[in-house]
C-alpha positions in Angstrom: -5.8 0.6 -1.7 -2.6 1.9 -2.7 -0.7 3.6 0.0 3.2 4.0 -0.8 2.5 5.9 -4.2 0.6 9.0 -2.9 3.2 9.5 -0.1 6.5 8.5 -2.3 5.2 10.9 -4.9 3.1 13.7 -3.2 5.3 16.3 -3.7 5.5 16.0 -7.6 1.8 15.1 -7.9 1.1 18.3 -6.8 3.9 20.1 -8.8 2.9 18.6 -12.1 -1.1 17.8 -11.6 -1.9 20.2 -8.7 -4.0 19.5 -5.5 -6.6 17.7 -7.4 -5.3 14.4 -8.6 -8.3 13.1 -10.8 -9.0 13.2 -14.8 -10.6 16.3 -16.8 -13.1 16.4 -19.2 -12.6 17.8 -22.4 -15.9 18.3 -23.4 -15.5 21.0 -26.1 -11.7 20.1 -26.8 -10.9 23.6 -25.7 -11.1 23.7 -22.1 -8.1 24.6 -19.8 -7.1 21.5 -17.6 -8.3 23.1 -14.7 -11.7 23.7 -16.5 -11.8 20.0 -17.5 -11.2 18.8 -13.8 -14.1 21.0 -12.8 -16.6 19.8 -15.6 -15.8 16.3 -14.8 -16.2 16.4 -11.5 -19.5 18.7 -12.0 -20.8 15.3 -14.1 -20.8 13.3 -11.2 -22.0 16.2 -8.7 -25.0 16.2 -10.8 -25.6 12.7 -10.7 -24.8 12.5 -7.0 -26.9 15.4 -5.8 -25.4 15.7 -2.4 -27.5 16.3 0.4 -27.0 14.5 4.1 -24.4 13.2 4.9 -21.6 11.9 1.8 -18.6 9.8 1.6 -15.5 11.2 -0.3 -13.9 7.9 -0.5 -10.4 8.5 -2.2 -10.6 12.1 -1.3 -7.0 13.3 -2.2 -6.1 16.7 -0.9 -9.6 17.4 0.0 -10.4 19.6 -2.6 -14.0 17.9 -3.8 -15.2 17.4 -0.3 -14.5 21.5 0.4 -16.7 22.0 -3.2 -19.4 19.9 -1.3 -19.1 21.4 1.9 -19.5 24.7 -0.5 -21.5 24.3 -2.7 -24.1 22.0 -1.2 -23.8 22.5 2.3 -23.4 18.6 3.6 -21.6 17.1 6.2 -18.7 15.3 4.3 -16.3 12.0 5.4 -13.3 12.7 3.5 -11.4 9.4 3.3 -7.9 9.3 2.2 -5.0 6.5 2.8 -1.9 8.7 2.5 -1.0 10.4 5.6 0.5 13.2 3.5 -2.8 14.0 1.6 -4.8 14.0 4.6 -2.3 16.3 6.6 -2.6 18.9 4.3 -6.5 18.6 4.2 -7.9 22.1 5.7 -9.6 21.1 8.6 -13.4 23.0 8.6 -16.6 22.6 10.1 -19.2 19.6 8.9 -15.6 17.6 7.5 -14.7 14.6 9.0 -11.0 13.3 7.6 -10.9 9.2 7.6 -7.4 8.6 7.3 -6.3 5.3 6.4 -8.0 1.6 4.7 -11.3 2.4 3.8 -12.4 -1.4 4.5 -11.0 -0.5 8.2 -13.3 2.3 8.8 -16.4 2.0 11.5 -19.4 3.5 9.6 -22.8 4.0 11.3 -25.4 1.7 9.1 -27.6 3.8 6.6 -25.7 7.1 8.0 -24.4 8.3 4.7 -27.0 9.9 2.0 -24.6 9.2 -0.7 -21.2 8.3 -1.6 -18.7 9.3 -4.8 -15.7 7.6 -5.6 -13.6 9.5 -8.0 -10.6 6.8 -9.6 -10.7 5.1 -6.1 -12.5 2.3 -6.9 -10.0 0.7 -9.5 -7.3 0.9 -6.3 -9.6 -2.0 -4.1 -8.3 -5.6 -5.0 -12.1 -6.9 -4.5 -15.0 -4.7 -5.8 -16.7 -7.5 -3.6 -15.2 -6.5 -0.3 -16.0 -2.5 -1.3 -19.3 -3.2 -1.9 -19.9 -5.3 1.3 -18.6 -2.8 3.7 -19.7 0.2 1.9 -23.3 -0.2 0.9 -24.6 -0.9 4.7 -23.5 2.6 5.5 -25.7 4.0 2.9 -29.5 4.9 3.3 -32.2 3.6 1.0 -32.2 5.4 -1.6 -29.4 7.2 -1.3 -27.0 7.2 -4.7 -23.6 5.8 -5.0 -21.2 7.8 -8.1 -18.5 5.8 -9.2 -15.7 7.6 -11.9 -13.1 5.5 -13.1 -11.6 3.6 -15.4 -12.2 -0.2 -16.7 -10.6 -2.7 -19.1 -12.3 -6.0 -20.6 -8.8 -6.4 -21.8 -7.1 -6.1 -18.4 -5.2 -9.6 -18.4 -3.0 -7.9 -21.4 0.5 -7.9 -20.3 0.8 -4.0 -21.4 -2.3 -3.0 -19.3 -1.0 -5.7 -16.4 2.2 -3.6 -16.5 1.0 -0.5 -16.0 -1.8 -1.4 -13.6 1.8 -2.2 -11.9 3.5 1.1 -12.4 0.5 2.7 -10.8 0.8 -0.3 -8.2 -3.1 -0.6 -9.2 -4.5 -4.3 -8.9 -5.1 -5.6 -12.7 -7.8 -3.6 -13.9 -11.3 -5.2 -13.9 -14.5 -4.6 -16.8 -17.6 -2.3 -16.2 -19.3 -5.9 -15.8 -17.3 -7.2 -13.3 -19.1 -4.1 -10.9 -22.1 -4.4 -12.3 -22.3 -8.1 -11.1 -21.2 -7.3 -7.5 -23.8 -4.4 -7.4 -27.0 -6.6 -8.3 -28.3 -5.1 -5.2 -28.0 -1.8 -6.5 -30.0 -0.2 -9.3 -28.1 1.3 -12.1 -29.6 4.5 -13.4 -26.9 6.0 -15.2 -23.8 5.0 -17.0 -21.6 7.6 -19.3 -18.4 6.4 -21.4 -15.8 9.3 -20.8 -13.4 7.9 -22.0 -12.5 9.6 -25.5 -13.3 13.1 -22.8 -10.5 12.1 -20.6 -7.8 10.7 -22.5 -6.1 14.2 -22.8 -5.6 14.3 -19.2 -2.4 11.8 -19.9 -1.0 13.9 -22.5 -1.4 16.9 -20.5 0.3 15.3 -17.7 3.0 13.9 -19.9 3.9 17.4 -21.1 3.3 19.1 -18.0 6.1 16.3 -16.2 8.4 17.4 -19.3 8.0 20.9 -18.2 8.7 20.6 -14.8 12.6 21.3 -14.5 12.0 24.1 -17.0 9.4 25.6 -14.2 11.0 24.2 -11.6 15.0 23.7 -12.0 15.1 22.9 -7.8 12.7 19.9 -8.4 14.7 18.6 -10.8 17.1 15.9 -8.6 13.7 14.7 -7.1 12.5 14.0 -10.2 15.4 12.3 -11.6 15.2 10.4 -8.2 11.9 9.2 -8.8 12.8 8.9 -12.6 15.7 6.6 -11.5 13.4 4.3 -8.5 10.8 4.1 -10.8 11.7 4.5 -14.5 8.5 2.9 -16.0 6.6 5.8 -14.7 7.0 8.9 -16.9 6.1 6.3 -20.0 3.2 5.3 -18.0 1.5 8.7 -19.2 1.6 8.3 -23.2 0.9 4.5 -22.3 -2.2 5.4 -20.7 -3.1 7.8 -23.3 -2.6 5.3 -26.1 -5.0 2.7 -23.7 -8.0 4.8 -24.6 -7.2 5.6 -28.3 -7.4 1.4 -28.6 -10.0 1.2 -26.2 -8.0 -0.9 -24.1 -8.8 1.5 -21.4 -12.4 3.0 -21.0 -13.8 5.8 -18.3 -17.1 5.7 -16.5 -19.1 7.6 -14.7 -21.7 5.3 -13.3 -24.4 5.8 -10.8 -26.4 3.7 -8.3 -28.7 3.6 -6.3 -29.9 1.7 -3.0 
């Protein structure tokens, strides 16, 4: 999983994008961005339905494993591999923080009652390697909710390029998981992706904004501009990889 991103760039993440880093919905078309994150990420509660013991793998700033904790009352692992994001996750009761590789983790076997990825997933090299060390840890039955995006077109060099800027591996099809999770039944699968793709021109505008907002952010941004210039393009890039379908989101869950 990608490490040196989160950290290099935590401080404008969460000045353009806030503390939770993931895509919104826009269900209606009308919705605020902050009502979009919330109605995406209350898709794959539903699908989840948390109860035991879950696995926030990817977990950001904490902010959907505190929504569990509150809304469903479960014990939560809240796994993160930036150091930054998990030292300003507010340590309460029934959260454990994972810090670090996921792979590198010691997990219990069948201790977990379900897991949720949210745009973690695409940030493994092997879906393989997730799935090997993952799935022991989950109880019969349990579900597994995975959000994130996919590409059958993923060799392209425009997609190759940005999967770079995002310091992604290349990104991998909806099939390629589906044949490493044989083991696993599918019971849902949703295409997002015409739902999400406003989330990159919100960003875009929103990093546009930002000295306007912010004029004392503005030499860190033109830092970041300068170490890595392909990013700020990355965002109507990305948003143009959905309209051409190069780019498709899923919210797909599985169960053992």
């Amino acid at each position: 999983m990608a490490t040196n991103l989160y950290d290099d760039l935590d401080l404008l993440y969460r000045e353009i994008w806030g503390r939770s880093l993931h895509h919104g919905a826009w269900v209606t078309g009308y919705e605020s961005i902050e009502e979009a994150r919330e109605k995406l990420i209350d898709l794959a509660l539903k699908q989840l339905d948390p109860k035991g013991t879950i696995a926030d793998i990817g977990c950001g700033y904490g902010i959907l494993a505190h929504k569990i904790l509150d809304q469903f009352h479960c014990e939560v692992l809240a796994n993160t591999n930036s150091e930054r994001q998990a030292s300003q996750i507010t340590p309460r009761s029934g959260l454990k923080i994972l810090q670090g590789d996921w792979l590198q983790q010691q997990l219990e076997p069948k201790s977990l009652s379900g897991i949720i990825a949210v745009e973690s997933l695409s940030h493994f090299d092997s879906f393989k390697d997730f799935l090997k060390h993952t799935l022991p840890a989950l109880k019969p039955g349990g579900r597994i909710v995975i959000c994130d995006w996919f590409s059958e077109t993923g060799s392209h060099f425009f997609l190759r390029n940005l999967a770079t800027t995002g310091n992604l591996p290349p990104w991998r099809s909806v099939f390629s998981l589906s044949s490493n999770a044989k083991d696993l039944k599918k019971i849902h699968s949703l295409d997002l992706s015409r739902e999400v793709a406003p989330t990159w021109s919100a960003i875009f505008w929103r990093s546009l904004q930002l000295p306007l907002r912010k004029p004392y952010l503005l030499v860190t941004l033109l830092k970041k501009i300068i170490t890595r210039p392909s990013l700020l393009l990355a965002f109507p890039l990305i948003r143009l990889a959905y309209h051409t379908r190069d780019l498709e989101y899923r919210v797909i869950t599985y169960e053992k």
